[in-house]
C-alpha positions as CSV (number, residue, x, y, z in Angstrom):
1,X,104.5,77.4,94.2
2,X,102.0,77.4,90.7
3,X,103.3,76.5,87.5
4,X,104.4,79.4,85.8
5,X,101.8,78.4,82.9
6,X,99.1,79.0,86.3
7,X,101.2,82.0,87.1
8,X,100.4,83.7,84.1
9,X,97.0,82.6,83.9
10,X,95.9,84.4,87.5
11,X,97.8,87.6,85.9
12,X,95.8,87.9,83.0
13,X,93.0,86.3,84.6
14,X,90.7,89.8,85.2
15,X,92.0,91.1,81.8
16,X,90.9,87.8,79.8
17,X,87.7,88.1,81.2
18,X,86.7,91.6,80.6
19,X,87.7,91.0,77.1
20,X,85.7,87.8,76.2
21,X,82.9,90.6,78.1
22,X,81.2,87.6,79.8
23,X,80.8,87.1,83.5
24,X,80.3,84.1,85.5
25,X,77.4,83.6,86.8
26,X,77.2,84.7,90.6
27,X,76.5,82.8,93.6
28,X,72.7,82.7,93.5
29,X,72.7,82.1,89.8
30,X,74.9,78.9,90.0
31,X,74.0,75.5,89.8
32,X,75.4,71.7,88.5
33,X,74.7,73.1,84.9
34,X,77.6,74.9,84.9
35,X,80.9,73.3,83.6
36,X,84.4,73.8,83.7
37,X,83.9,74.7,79.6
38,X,82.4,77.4,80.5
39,X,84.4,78.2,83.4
40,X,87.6,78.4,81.2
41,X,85.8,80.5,78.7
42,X,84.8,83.2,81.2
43,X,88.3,83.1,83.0
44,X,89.9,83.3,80.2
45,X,92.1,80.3,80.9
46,X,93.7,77.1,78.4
47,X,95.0,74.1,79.6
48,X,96.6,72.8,76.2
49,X,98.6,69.9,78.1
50,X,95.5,67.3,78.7
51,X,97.2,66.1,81.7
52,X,97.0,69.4,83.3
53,X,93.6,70.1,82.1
54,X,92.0,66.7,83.2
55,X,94.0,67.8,87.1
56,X,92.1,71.4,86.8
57,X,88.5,69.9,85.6
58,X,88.7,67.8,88.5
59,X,89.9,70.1,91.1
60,X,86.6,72.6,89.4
61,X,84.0,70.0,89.4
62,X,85.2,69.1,93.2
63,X,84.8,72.6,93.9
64,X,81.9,73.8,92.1
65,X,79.9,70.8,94.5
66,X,81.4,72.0,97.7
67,X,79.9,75.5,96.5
68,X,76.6,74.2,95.8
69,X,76.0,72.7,99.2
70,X,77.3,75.4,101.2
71,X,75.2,77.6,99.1
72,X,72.1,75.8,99.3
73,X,72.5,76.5,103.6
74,X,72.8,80.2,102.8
75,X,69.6,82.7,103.3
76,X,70.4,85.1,99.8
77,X,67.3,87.3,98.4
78,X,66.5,87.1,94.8
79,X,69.3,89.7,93.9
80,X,71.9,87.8,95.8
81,X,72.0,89.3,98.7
82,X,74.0,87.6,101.5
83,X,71.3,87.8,104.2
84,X,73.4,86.0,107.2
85,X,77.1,84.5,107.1
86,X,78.8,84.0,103.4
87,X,78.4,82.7,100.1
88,X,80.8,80.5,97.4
89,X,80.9,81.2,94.0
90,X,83.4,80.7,91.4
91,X,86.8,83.1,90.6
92,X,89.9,82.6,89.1
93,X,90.8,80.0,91.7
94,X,87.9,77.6,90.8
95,X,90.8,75.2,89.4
96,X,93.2,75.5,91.7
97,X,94.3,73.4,95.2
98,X,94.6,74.8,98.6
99,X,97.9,74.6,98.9
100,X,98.7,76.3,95.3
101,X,96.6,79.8,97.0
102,X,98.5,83.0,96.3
103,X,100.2,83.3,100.0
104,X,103.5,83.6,100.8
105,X,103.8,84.3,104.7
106,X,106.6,83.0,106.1
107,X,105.9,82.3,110.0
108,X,109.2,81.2,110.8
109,X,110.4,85.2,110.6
110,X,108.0,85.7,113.5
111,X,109.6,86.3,116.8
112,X,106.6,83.3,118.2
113,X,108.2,81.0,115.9
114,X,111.5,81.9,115.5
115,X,112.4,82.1,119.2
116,X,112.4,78.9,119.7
117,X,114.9,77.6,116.9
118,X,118.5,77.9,117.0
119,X,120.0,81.6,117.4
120,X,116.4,82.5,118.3
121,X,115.7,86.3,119.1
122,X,118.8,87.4,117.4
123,X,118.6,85.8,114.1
124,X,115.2,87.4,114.1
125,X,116.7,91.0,115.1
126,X,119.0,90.7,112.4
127,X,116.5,89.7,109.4
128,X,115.3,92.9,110.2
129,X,117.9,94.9,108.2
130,X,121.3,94.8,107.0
131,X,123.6,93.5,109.7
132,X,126.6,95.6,110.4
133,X,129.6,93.2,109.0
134,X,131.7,95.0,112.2
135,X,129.8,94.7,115.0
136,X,127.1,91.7,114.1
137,X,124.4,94.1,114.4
138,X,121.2,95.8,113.0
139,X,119.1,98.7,113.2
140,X,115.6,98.0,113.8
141,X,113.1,101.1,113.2
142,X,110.6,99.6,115.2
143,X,108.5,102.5,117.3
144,X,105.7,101.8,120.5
145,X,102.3,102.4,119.7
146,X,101.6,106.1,119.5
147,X,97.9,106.6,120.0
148,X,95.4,107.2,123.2
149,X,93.8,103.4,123.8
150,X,90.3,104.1,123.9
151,X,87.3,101.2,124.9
152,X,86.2,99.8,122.0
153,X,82.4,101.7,122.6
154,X,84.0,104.9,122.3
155,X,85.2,104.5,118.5
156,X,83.3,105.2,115.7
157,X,80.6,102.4,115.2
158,X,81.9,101.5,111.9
159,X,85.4,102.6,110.0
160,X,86.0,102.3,105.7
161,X,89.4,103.9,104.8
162,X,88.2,102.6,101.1
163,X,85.4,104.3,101.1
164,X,87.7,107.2,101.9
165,X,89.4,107.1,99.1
166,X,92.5,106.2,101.3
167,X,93.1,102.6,99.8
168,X,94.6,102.3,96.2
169,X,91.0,102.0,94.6
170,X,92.7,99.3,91.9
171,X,92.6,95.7,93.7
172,X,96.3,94.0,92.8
173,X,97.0,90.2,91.5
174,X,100.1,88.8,93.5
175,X,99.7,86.0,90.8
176,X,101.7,82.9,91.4
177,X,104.1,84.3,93.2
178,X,104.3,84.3,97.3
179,X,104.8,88.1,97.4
180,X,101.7,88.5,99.6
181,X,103.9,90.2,102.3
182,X,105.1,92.5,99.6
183,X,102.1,93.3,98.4
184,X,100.3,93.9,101.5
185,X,103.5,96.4,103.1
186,X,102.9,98.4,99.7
187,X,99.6,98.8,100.4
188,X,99.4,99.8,104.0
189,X,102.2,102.7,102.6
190,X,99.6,103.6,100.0
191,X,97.4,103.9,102.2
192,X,99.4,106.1,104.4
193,X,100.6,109.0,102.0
194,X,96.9,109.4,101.0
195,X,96.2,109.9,104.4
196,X,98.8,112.3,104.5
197,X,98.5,113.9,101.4
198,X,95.1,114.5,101.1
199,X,93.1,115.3,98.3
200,X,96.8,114.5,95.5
201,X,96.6,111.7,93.4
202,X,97.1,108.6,94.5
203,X,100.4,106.9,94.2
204,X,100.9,103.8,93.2
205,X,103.7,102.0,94.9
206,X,105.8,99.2,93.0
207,X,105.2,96.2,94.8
208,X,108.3,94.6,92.4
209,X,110.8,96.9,94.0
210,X,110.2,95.4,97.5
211,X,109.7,91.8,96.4
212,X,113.5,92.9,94.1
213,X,115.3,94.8,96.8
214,X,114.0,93.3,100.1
215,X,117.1,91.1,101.4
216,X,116.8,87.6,102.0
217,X,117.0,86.9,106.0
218,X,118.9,84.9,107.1
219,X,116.4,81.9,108.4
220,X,115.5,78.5,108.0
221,X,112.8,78.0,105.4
222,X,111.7,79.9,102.6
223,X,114.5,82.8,101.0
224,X,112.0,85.4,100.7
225,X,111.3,87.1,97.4
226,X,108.5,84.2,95.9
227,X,109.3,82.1,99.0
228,X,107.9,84.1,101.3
229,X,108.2,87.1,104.0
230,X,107.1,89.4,106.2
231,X,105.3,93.0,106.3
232,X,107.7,94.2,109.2
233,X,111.1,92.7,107.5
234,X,109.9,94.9,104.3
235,X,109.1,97.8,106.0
236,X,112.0,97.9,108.1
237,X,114.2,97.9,104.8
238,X,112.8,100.5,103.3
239,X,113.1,102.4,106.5
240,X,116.9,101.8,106.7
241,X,117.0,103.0,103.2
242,X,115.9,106.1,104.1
243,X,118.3,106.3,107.3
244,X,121.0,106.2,104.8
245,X,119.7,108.3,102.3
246,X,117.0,110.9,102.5
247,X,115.9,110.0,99.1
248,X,115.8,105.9,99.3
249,X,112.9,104.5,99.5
250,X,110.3,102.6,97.0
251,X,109.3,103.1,93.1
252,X,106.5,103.6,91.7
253,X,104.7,101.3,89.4
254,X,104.9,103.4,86.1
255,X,108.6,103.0,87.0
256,X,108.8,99.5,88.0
257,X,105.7,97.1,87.2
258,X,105.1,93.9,88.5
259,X,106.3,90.3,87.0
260,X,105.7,88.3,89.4
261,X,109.3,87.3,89.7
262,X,111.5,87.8,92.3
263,X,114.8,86.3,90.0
264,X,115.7,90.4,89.4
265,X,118.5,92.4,90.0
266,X,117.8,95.0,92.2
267,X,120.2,98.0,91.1
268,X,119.7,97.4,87.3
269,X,115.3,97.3,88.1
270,X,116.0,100.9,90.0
271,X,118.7,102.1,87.5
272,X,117.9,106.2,86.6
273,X,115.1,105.9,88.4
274,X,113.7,108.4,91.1
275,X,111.8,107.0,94.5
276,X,108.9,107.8,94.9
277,X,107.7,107.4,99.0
278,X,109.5,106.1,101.9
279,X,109.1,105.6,105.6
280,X,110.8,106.4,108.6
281,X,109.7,103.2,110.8
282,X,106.9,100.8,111.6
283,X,104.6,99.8,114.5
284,X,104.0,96.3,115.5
285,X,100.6,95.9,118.3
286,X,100.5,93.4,120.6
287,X,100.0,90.3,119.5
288,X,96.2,88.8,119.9
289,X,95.0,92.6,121.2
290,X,92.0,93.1,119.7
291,X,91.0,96.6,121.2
292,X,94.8,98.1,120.1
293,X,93.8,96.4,116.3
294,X,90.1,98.7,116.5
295,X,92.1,101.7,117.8
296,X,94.6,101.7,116.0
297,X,92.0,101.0,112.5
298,X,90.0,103.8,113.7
299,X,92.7,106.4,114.5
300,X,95.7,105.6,112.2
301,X,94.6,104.1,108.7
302,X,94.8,100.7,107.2
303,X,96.9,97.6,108.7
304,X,98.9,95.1,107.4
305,X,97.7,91.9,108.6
306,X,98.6,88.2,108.8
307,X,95.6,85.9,108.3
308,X,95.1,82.3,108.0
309,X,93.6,82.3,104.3
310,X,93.5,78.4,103.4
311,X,89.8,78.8,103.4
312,X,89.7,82.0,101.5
313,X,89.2,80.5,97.6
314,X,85.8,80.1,97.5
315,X,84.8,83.1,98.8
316,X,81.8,85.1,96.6
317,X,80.3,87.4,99.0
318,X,78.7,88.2,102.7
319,X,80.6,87.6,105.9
320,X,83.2,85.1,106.8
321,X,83.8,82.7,109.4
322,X,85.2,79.1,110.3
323,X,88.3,80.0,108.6
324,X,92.2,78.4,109.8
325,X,94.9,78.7,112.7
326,X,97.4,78.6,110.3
327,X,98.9,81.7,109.7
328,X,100.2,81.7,105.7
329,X,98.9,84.9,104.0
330,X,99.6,88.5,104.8
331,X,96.8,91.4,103.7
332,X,95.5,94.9,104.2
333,X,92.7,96.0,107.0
334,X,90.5,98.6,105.9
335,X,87.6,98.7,107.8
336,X,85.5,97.3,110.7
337,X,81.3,97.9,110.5
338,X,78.1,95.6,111.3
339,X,75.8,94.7,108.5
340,X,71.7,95.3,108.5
341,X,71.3,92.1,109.8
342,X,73.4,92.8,112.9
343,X,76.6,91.1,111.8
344,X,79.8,92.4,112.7
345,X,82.6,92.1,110.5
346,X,86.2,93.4,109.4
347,X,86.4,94.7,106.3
348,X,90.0,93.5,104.5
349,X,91.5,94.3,101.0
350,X,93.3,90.8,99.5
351,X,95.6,90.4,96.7
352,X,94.1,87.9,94.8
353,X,92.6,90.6,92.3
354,X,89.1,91.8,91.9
355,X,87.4,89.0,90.9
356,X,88.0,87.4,94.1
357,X,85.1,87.6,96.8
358,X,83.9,91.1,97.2
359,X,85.4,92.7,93.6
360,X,88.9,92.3,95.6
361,X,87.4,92.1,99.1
362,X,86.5,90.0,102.1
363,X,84.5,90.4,104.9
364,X,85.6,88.2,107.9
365,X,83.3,87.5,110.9
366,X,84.6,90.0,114.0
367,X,83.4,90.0,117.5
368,X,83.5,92.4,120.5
369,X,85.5,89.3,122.9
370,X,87.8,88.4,120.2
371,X,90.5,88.8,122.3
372,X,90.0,86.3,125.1
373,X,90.6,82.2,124.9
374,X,87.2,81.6,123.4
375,X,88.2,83.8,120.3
376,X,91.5,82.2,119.9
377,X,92.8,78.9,118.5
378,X,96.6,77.4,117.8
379,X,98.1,77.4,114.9
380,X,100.1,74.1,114.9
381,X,101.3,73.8,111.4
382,X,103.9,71.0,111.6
383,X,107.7,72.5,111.4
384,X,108.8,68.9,111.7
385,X,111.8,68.1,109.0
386,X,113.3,71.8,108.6
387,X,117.0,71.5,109.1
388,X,117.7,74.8,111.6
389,X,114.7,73.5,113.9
390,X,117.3,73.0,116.3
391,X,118.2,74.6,119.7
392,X,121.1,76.3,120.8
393,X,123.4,72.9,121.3
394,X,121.9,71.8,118.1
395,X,119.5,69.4,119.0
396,X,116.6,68.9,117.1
397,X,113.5,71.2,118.7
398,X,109.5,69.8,118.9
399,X,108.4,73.9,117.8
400,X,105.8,74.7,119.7
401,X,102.0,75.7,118.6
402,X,101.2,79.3,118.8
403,X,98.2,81.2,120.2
404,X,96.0,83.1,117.4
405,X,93.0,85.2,117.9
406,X,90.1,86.3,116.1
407,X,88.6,85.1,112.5
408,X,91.0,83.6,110.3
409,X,94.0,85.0,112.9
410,X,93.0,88.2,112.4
411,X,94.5,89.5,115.2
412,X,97.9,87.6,115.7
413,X,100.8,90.1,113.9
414,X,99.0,93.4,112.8
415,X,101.5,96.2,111.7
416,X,101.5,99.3,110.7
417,X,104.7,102.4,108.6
418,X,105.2,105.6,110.9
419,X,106.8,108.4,109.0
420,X,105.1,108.1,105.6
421,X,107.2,110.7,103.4
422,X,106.5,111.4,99.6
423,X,109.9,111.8,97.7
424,X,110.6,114.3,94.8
C-alpha cells in the first residue's frame, strides 16, 4: 500500500503537470542530464519530509539508469519511433518501488488458487455474492461462452474498440489504492453500453461505487475494497443487484467520484441517487485459451483481464515483452493488431492514468502459439505464512504454482458482463 502523501500525489499527478505546462522529456530525448529536480517539477510532486525525499531520489536515479541502458539497446528513429520491441521513459512512477505499483489483484479469489486451501471451491462460490443466511448458498450469474469459435485466420487481422469510440476515451488513475479490479470491471461495462448504445454519450461509470458496495469475501488475504479483488466477484454483485431490483446497479461518476478510499459507507455514498447501468451476468473463458481470448476480442468488445504488471513502470512506448508469472493487476483489452515492422501485439487500456506508457496504454508482445507450453510460465508467488493456507483437516497446505499463458499472463483469467442494461 503507498503512503497516502504518494496516494495523493499519483491523483493529481496528470493535473500538476498540465498546469506547470511542461513535459518530460520522452524516451529518445533522455539522458544522465536529467535529475530527479526536474522530475519533481514536471510531475508535479514534493517530498517536504527529507527522509522520504532522499528514499524517492534514489529509487529515480536507480531507475532513470535502468532506462538508459535498456534504451540505448532499442532501434527508435529521430522522432521516437519504437522501431522493434519497447522503450523506458519516465512517468509518475519514476519514484516509486515495484512493489508500491498501483495493483490490487487478489489471486487467492481465483478458483486455481483458492481450490486448494481450506473450504476450497465453496468458499470461492460463495465470494461470489451474498450468501443466503438459510440455506448457505449463493447465486452466481456466471453464463457459457456465447459466440461461434472461429480459427484465429478467420478474424479480422487487427481489432481497436478505442479507436471505435467504444472505450471511455478518458484514461483513469486508480491512485494508491488496490482498486485495479474495480477499475478494470467498470471499464469493460463502459465499454459494453457504448457497444450497445451506439452513437449516445458515453457514460461514465463510478468506479467508487464498486470499490464502496462490492462485499468483502470471505477469504484469506486481502479484504477487498484497497486490499484487493476480482473483476468476476464485482461483476457478479452488481448482477445480483439487479436480480433483486430492476433498477440496482452502478452510479455514475458525476454522482459518485473517486477518492481512492474504500473506508465509505455504501448506502450514505448512493443516498438519493439514481443508477445509472447494470448487468445481468458475466462470462469467464477458459483459462490459458488464447483463440477464445481473439474471438471473443473480435466479436464481443473489450475484456477484463488479469496480467502480471510488476514490470509495467517503466514503460514509455512500443511493444512489450519479458514481463512476470505473477498474476497482481487486473486491466482492460481493447485491441489485438501487428505493427509495420511485423510485430504482433495486444493492445490494453491500464489504470495508471495517461501519462503512463502509451498516453494510458500498453502494448504487450502477442503470438499466434500463445496458448501451448512454450507460451506459458508459472506463477509461483509464495503463499507461504497466510493463516487459512490450510486443507480441509487443517493442516497447513504447500499451495501449488499455477500455469499462465501469454505475455505478462495475458491469457490466464479473461472475463467479460453479458446483459449490459442502461438504467433511467
Amino acid at each position: 500500500m503507498l503512503s497516502p502523501l504518494l496516494n495523493l500525489l499519483l491523483l493529481s499527478a496528470g493535473a500538476a503537470t498540465a498546469a506547470a505546462g511542461a513535459a518530460p522529456p520522452r524516451a529518445h530525448e533522455l539522458d544522465a542530464s536529467y535529475n530527479f529536480e526536474a522530475y519533481l517539477a514536471h510531475f508535479g510532486k514534493a517530498y517536504p519530509d527529507h527522509a522520504e525525499y532522499a528514499r524517492r531520489a534514489a529509487t529515480f536515479d536507480r531507475h532513470l539508469e535502468e532506462i538508459l541502458v535498456h534504451n540505448a539497446a532499442q532501434a527508435m528513429d529521430e522522432d521516437g519511433h519504437v522501431l522493434k520491441g519497447y522503450v523506458m521513459g519516465v512517468n509518475a512512477l519514476t519514484d516509486v518501488e515495484v512493489e508500491e505499483l498501483p495493483l490490487g489483484y487478489n489471486k487467492l479469489l481465483h478458483p486455481a488458487w483458492r481450490g486448494q486451501l481450506q473450504g476450497g471451491a465453496a468458499k470461492t462460490a460463495r465470494a461470489l455474492g451474498a450468501t443466503d443466511a438459510d440455506t448457505d448458498t449463493t447465486t452466481s450469474y456466471s453464463v457459457p461462452v456465447d459466440f461461434e469459435m472461429q480459427d484465429v485466420g478467420d478474424l479480422p487481422a487487427e481489432v481497436d474498440w478505442a479507436a471505435k469510440g467504444k472505450v471511455n476515451p478518458v484514461v483513469p488513475s486508480q491512485g494508491g489504492c488496490g482498486s485495479c479490479w474495480a477499475f478494470a470491471a467498470i471499464a469493460v461495462v463502459e465499454s459494453q453500453l457504448a457497444i450497445e448504445h451506439g452513437d449516445e454519450p458515453f457514460v461514465t461509470l463510478s468506479q467508487q461505487t464498486m470499490l464502496t458496495c462490492t462485499p468483502n469475501p470471505e477469504q484469506c488475504g486481502g479484504k477487498g475494497q484497497c486490499d484487493g479483488a476480482t473483476v468476476e466477484i464485482a461483476l457478479n454483485y452488481i448482477a445480483n443487484l439487479h436480480a433483486n431490483d430492476d433498477n440496482g446497479g452502478l452510479y455514475t461518476t458525476a454522482d459518485v467520484p473517486y477518492t481512492g478510499s474504500g473506508n465509505a459507507n455504501c448506502a450514505a455514498l448512493t443516498e438519493g441517487k439514481n443508477a445509472a447501468a447494470s448487468v445481468e451476468g458475466w462470462t469467464l473463458l477458459p483459462t490459458n485459451d488464447y483463440r477464445a481470448v481473439m474471438n471473443a476480442l473480435a466479436t464481443k468488445g473489450p475484456l477484463a483481464i488479469a496480467v502480471g504488471a510488476s514490470g509495467w513502470g517503466g514503460y514509455s512506448g512500443g511493444v512489450f515483452s519479458g514481463g512476470g508469472a505473477t498474476v497482481n493487476h487486473a486491466v482492460l483489452l481493447v485491441g489485438y493488431g501487428e505493427t509495420a515492422e511485423g510485430e504482433k501485439f495486444w493492445k490494453v487500456r491500464n489504470s495508471w492514468g495517461s501519462d503512463f506508457g502509451e498516453a494510458g496504454y500498453i502494448r504487450l508482445a502477442r503470438s499466434d502459439d500463445d496458448d501451448v507450453a512454450a507460451k506459458c510460465a508459472e506463477d509461483n508467488d509464495p503463499l507461504v505464512g497466510i493463516a487459512c493456507a490450510l486443507d480441509e483437516q487443517g493442516n497447513q497446505v504447500d499451495v501449488q504454482p499455477v500455469q499462465v499463458c501469454g505475455e505478462s499472463a495475458i491469457l490466464f483469467d479473461v472475463s467479460y458482463p453479458t446483459g449490459v442494461v442502461k438504467l433511467g
